[in-house]
C-alpha positions as CSV (number, residue, x, y, z in Angstrom):
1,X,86.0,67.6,97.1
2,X,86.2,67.6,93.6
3,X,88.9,64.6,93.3
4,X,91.8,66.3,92.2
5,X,95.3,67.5,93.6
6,X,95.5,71.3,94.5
7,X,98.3,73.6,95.2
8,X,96.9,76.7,96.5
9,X,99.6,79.1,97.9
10,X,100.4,83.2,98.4
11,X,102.3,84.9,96.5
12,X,106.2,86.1,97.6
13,X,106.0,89.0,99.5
14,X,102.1,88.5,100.4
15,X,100.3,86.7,103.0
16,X,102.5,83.3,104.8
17,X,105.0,83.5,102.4
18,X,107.7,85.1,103.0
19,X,109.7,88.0,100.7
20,X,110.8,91.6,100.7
21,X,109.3,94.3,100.5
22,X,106.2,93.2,101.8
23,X,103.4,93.6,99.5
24,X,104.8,94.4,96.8
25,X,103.6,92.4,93.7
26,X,105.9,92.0,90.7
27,X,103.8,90.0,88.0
28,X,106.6,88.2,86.5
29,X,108.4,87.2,89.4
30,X,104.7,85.8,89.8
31,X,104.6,84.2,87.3
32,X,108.0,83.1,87.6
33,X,107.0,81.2,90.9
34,X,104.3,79.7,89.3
35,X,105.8,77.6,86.8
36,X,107.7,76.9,89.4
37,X,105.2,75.5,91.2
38,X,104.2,73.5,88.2
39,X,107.5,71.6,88.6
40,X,107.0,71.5,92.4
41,X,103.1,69.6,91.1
42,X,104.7,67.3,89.0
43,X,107.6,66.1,91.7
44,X,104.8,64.7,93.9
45,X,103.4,61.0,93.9
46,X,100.2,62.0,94.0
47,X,99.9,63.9,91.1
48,X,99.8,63.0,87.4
49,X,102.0,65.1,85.2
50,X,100.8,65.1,82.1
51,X,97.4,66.4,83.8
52,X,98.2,70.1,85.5
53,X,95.9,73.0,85.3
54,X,95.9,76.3,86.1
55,X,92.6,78.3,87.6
56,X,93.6,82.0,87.8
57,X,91.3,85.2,88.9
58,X,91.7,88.8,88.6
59,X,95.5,89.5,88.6
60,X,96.2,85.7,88.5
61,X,93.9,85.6,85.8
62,X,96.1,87.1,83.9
63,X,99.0,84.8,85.2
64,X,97.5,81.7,84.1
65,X,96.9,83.2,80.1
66,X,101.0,84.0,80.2
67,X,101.9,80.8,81.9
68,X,100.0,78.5,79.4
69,X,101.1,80.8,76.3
70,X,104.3,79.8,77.9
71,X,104.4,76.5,79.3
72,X,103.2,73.7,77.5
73,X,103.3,71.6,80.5
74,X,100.1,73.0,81.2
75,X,97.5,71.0,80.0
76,X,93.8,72.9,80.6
77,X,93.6,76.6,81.6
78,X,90.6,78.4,84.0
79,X,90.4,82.2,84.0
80,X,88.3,84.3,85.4
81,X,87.5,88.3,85.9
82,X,91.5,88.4,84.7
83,X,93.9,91.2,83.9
84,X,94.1,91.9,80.0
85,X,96.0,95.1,80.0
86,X,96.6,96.8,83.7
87,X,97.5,100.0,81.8
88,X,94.1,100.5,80.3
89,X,92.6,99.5,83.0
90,X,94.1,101.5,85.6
91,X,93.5,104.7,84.0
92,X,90.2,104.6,83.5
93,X,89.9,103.9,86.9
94,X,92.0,106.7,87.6
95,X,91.0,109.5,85.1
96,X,93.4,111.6,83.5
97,X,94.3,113.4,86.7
98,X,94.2,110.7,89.5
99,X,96.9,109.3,86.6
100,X,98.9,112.4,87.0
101,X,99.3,112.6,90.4
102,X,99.8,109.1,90.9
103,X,102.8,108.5,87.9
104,X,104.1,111.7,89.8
105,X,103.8,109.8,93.4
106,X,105.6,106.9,91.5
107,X,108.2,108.4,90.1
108,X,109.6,110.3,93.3
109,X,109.6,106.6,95.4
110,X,111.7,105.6,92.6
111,X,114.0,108.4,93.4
112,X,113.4,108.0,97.3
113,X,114.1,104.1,97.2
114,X,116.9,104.3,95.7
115,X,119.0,106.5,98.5
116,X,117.4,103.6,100.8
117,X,113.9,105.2,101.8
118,X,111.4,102.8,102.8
119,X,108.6,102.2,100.0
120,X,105.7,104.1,99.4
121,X,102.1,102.9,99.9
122,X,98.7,102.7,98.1
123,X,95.6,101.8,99.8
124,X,94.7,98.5,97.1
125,X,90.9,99.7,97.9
126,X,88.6,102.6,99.7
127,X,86.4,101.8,102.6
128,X,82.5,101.4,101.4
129,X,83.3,99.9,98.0
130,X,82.4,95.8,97.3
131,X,86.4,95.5,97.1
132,X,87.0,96.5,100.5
133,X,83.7,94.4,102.1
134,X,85.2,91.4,99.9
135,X,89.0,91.9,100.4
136,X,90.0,93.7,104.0
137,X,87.3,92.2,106.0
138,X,87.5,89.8,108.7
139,X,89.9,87.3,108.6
140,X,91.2,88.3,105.3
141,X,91.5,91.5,106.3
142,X,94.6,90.5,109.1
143,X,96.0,88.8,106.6
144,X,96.5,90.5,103.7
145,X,96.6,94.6,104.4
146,X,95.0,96.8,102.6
147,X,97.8,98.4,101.1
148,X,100.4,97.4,97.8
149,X,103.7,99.3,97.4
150,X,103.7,102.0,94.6
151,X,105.9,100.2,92.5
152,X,103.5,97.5,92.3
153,X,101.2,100.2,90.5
154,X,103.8,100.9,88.2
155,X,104.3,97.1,87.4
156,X,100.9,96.4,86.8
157,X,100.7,99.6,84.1
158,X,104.0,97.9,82.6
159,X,101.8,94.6,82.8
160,X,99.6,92.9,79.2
161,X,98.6,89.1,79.4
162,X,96.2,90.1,76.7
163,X,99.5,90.0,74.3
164,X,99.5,86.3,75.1
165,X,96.1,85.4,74.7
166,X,96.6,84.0,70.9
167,X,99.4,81.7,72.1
168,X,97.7,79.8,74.6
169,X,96.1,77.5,71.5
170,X,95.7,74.7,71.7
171,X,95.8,74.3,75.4
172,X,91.8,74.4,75.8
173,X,91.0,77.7,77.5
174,X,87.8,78.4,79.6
175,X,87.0,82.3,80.3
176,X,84.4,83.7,83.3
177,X,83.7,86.9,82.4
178,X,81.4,89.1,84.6
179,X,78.8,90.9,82.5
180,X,79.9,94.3,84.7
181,X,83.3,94.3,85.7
182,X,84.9,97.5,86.3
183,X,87.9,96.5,88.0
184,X,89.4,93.8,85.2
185,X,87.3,95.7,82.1
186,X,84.6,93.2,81.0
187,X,84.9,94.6,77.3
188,X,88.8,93.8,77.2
189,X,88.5,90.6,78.8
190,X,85.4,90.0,75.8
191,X,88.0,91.3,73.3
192,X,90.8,88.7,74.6
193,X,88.0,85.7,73.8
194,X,88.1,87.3,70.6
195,X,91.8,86.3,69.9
196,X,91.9,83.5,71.9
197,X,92.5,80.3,69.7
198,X,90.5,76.8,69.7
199,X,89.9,74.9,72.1
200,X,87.9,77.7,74.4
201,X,84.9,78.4,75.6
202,X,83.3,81.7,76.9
203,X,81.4,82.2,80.2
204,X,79.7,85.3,80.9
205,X,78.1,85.8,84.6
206,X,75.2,88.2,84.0
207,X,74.5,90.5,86.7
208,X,77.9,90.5,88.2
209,X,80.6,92.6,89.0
210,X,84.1,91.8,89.7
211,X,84.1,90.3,93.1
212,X,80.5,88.7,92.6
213,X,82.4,85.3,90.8
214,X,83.6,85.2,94.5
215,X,80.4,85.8,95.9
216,X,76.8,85.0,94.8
217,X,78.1,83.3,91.5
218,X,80.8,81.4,93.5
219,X,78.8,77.8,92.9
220,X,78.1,79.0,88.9
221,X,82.1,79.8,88.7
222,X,83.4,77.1,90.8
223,X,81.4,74.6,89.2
224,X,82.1,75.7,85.3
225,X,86.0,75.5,86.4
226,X,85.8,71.8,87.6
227,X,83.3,70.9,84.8
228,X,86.3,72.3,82.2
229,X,88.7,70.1,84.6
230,X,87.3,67.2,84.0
231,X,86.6,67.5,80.8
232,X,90.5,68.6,79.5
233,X,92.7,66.6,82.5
């Protein structure tokens, strides 16, 4: 609706597209297929190449910061509630023993996958919590399972788009930042703004979590995105 071009697509191994083992996310083969799809983008007619943009959120939020660090055919850059450093992150989620028994769990699958056992499982969230409502309801919910294999815990710990956040410059950078986020820490993704180079701009949501630039912010978030769109394509 907003006049431009859009690529929207799942990730390997999630969703439509296809890829083994299922649900297991690898960030840098993610981000791998992204600038990939960049290429696709600028193959097409209809597009422009010298105006492509990325909008990333959450994980894919942290995506877009590493793809535009690395990529300068990308020209304007959207991200919001994104990944700074999964490590950190995780374990405070965790706590010092749900991180225990979980880098235990992960290292026996290595062991396990290796003599050709199937992959071990984590639920991605717990039934009552906004995650669950938001992600593994409805329709979503038969498409994408509520489940990620272990190893993709183990990537994401192994995983730090904040140590490309001062390369980005000078592609113009635009950051949504919920004022409460426990998920995507709102204080690390405040501290990545903080090393960020010119041209960028900062956009806190107050009064929302992680999912809420989904939710009840979606027309505050959507809106900021193709304001910084038009502005920098």
């Amino acid at each position: 609706d907003a006049g431009f071009v859009v690529l929207l697509y799942d990730h390997r191994n999630l969703g439509s597209s296809d890829g083994e083992p299922l649900q297991e996310i690898d960030p840098w083969r993610q981000i791998l297929d992204m600038r990939h799809a960049i290429t696709f983008m600028r193959s097409r007619k209809e597009v422009d190449e010298e105006r492509i943009g990325l909008w990333g959120t959450s994980y894919s939020g942290g995506h877009v910061i590493v793809v535009a660090a690395m990529d300068r055919r990308v020209k304007c850059v959207v991200t919001q509630a994104f990944t700074y450093d999964g490590y950190t992150a995780l374990r405070r989620r965790l706590g010092d023993e749900g991180y225990a028994a979980m880098r235990k769990r992960i290292d026996a699958d290595y062991d396990a996958r290796y003599t050709g056992a199937e992959p071990d499982y984590v639920a991605v969230s717990e039934p009552g919590t906004t995650s669950y409502k938001h992600l593994h309801h409805g329709e979503a919910g038969k498409i994408y399972p509520n489940k990620v294999t272990l190893r993709s815990r183990d990537l994401h710990m192994g995983y730090i788009p904040g140590a490309f956040v001062s390369r980005v410059a000078p592609t113009p950078m635009l950051m949504i930042v919920p004022d409460s986020d426990t998920t995507t820490p709102t204080d690390l993704q405040l501290k990545a703004f903080g090393e960020a180079g010119e041209p960028k701009k900062l956009l806190v949501i107050k009064d929302c979590e992680h999912y809420g630039v989904y939710m009840e912010h979606l027309e505050t978030t959507a809106k900021a995105a193709i304001d910084w769109f038009n502005q920098h394509l």
